[in-house]
C-alpha positions as CSV (number, residue, x, y, z in Angstrom):
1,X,71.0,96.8,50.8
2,X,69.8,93.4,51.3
3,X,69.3,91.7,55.0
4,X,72.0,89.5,54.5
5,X,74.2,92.3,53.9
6,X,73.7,94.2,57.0
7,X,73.8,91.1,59.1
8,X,77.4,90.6,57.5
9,X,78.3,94.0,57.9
10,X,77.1,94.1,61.6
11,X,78.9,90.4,62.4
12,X,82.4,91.2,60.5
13,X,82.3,95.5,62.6
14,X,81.5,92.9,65.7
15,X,84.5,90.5,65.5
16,X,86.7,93.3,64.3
17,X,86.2,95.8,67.2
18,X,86.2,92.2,69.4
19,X,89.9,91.3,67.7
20,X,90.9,94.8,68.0
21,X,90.1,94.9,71.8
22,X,91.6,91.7,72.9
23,X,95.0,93.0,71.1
24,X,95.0,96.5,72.8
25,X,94.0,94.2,76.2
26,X,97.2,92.4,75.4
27,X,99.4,95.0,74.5
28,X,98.9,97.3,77.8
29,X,99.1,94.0,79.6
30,X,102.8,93.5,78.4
31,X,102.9,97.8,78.6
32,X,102.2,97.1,82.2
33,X,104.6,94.5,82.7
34,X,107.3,95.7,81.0
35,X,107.2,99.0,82.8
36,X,107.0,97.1,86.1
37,X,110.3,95.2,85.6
38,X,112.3,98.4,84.7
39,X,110.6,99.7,87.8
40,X,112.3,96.8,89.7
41,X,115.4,97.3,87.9
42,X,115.9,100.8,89.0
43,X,115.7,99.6,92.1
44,X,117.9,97.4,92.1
45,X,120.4,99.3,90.7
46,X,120.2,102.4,92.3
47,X,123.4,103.5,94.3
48,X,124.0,102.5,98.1
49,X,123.7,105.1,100.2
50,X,126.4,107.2,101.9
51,X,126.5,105.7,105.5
52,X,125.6,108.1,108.3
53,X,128.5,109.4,111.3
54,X,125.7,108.7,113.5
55,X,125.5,105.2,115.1
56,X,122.0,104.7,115.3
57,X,121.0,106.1,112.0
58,X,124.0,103.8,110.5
59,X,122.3,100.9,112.3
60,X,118.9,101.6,111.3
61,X,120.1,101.6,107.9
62,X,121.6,98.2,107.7
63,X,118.7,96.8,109.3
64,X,116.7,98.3,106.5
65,X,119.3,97.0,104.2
66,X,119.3,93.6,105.3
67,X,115.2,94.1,105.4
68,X,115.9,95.0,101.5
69,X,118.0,92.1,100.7
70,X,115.5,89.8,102.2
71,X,112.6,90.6,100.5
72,X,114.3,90.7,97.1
73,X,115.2,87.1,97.5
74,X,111.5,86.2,98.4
């Protein structure tokens, strides 16, 4: 093979493996993302919980409701 040929060979492997990375770098990124906002969603639609007889667990539990509900609006 002539010099020329290897240093296309070695220039067109280079920007292919650099292409390839930067799409797998792109494609976890949305993975990632993706997977956090059904995360979220779950969350958000998991049932309430049963309130408790006891008066101060039942109060501790609305305040971390209302804790809940403020930080989701943030």
């Amino acid at each position: 093979m002539e010099t020329s040929n290897i240093l296309l060979l070695v220039i067109s492997c280079t920007v292919s493996f650099g292409v390839g990375r930067t799409v797998m770098h792109f494609r976890r990124k949305k993975r990632e993302k993706q997977a956090q906002e059904r995360q979220a969603q779950a969350l958000r639609n998991r049932p309430l919980e049963v309130e408790s007889s006891n008066k101060s667990k039942r109060k501790r539990q609305l305040q971390q409701l209302a804790k809940e509900s403020k930080s989701r609006q943030s």
